[in-house]
TIBAZA-132686 format. One record per residue (C-alpha): x, y, z; residue in one letter. Coordinates in steps of 0.05 Angstrom, whole numbers, plus 5000, padded with zeros to 4 digits. Layout:
XYZA
...
//
This chain:
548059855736X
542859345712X
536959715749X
539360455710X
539060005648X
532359745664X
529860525672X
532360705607X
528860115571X
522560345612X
524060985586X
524260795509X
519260355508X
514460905536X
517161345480X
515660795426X
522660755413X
523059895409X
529459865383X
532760315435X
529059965491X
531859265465X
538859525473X
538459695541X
534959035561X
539558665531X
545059075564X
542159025630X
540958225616X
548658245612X
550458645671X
546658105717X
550157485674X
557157705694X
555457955760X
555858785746X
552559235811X
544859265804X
545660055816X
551360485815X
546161085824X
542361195888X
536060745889X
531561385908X
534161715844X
529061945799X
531561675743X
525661475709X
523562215712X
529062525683X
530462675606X
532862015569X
539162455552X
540362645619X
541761905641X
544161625576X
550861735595X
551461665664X
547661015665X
552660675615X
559060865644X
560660165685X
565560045741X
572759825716X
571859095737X
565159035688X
567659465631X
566759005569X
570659075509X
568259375445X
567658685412X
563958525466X
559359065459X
557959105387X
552658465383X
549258945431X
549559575400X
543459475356X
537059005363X
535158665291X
528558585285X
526558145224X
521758195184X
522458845165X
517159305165X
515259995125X
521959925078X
520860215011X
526360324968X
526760524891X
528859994836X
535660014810X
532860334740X
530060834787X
535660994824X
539361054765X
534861524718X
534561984775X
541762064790X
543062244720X
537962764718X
540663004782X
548063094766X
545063464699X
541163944735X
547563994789X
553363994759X
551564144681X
554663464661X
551762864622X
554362214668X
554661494650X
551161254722X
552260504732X
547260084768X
547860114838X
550359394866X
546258924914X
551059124969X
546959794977X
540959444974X
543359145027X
546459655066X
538659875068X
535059285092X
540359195157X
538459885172X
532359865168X
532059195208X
536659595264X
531860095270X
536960675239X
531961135210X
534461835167X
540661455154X
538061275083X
539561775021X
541561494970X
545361894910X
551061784867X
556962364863X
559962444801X
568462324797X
569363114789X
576063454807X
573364164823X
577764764812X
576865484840X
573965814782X
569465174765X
562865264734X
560364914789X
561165484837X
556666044780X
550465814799X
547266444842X
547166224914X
552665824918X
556965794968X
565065684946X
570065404994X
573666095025X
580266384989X
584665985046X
582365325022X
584165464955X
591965734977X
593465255029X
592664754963X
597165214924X
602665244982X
602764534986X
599064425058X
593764165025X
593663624977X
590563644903X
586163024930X
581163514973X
578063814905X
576163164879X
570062844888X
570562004892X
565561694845X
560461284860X
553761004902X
553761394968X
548561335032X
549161905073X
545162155132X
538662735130X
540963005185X
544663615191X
549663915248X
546264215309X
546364945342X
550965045389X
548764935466X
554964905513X
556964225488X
549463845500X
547063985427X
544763395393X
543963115313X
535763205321X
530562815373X
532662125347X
539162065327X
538561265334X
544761075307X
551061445331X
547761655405X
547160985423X
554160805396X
557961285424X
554561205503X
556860365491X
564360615454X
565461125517X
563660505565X
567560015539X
574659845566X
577960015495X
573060445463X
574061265463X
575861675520X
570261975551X
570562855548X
568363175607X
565463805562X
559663295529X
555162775550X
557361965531X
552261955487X
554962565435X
557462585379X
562063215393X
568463105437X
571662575399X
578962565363X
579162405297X
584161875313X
578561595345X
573461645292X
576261365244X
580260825289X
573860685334X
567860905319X
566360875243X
569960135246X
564560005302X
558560315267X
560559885205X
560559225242X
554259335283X
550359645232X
552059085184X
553259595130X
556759265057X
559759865035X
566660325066X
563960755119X
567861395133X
566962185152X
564262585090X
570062955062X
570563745061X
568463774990X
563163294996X
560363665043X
560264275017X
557964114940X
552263714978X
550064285018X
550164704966X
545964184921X
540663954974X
543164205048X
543564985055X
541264885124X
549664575143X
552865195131X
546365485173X
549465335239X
554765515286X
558164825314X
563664495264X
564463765239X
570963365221X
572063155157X
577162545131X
581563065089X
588462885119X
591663515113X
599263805133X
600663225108X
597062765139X
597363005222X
590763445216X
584663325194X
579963905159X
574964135198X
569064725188X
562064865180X
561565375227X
556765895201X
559966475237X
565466415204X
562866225125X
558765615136X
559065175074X
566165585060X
568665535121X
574565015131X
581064975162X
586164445195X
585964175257X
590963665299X
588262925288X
589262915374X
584863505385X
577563475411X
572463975420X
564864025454X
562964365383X
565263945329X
560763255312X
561662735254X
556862495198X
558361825167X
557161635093X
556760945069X
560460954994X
560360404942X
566760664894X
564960684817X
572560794801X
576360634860X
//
């Protein structure tokens, strides 16, 4: 086990990817301190020759006897490297005039924006000191309850949420809560959900926050359960009990983030990917959202561009999993709780 570990930090160092490489030194440096195997893969394995992703997950997946716990794992999760280099991030007066102007030009509404607290501020800097890069936009979403025939959805080009979203709210399955948007400071992530490719698709080259997370939370003797359909390092293949019960609690501690990390709600994502992100309804794998629905055993769930994209959404079993459906995190700071 150590010696795969040692590969992979050979690997990510020769990729320039420092933080990464940490990780895996400091996993393998904990292997040999409580006596793990050296290799649980053939010696004359090529590993160092093979895609990172290829190994990722087959190089973290320790014998029962070593398994560590996910407290155990989550000082090693992320390497903080201090000082921090390269971070630029607007004033507060910044932050603020720009939001306004944004949620005019948006949503046709004048907004009393508050300043955005030292806890985001903050939330930044531990990123950035982690090494979690594209994890970083910052905006603030208005406290809007949007109806069906809101001016929001006039604007040529949007996309609306499909007829079937709007009556499962009218029959009751859905609550009133998924048409409002919580108000507030919000850090959510650039990238956007992935083709579809049998299960190996990925959030970009360097998704080096949840890829990392997910290979330690799959390893770990109460982490998530491992999915035959993906590799340990993907975000697809996980239940939602588990995401919000596992994974996001995880991210939150290791990333040192101040605010309330959770999945991006249906609406959120939609009305963002219709504001800045046309390229999410673009693509043909799904992502779960936190809308409990029916009332409260499902989760909503869409994306999927063959079937509506940004107005595609439906319910889905909080115990299901599937090799096509991923999670983003946001990072709020509520205005009006």
């Amino acid at each position: 086990m150590a010696a795969e570990l040692d590969k992979l930090a050979q690997i990510y160092e020769g990729k320039g990817n420092r933080p990464r490489a940490a990780l895996y030194k400091a996993l393998a440096a904990e292997e040999r301190a409580i006596g793990g195997p050296e290799t649980v893969i053939p010696v004359t394995s090529p590993v160092s020759e093979q895609p990172a992703q290829e190994v990722i997950g087959e190089a973290l997946q320790p014998t029962q006897e070593t398994r560590l716990s996910v407290a155990e794992l989550i000082p090693t999760i992320y390497v903080v490297t201090r000082p921090i280099e390269g971070l630029t991030v607007p004033s507060a007066d910044q932050l603020v005039e720009s939001a306004r102007a944004e949620i005019k030009s948006d949503f046709d509404r004048d907004w009393e924006v508050p300043t955005p607290p030292q806890d985001l501020f903050e939330t930044l800097e531990e990123f950035a000191a982690r090494g979690i890069t594209g994890f970083d936009k910052v905006y603030y979403q208005p406290g809007l309850q949007l109806k069906e025939n809101d001016k929001f959805w006039e604007v040529r080009g949007r996309v609306k949420p499909e007829a079937r979203f709007w009556k499962q709210i009218r029959d009751g399955n859905y609550p009133e809560e998924v048409t409002r948007l919580p108000e507030g400071w919000f850090i959510g992530d650039k990238r956007g959900k992935p083709m579809y490719d049998n299960g190996q698709q990925r959030y970009g080259d360097n998704d080096d926050y949840l890829e990392v997370l997910m290979t330690a939370l799959r390893g770990a003797s109460d982490g998530i359960e491992k999915y035959d359909y993906v590799p340990g390092y993907s975000r697809a293949g996980a239940r939602p009990r588990e995401i919000e019960g596992v994974i996001l609690p995880a991210f939150k501690e290791a990333s040192g983030a101040r605010g309330n990390v959770r999945s991006r709600k249906y609406l959120e994502f939609n009305v963002r990917g219709n504001i800045a992100h046309p390229e999410w309804g673009q693509t043909n794998t799904l992502e779960w959202f936190a809308d409990p629905v029916f009332p409260g055993g499902s989760r909503l769930i869409g994306g999927d561009s063959g079937s509506g994209g940004l107005a595609h959404v439906s319910g889905h079993s909080v115990d299901s999993r599937r090799n096509h459906t991923g999670v983003s995190p946001v990072v709020e700071f509520l205005s009006k709780p």
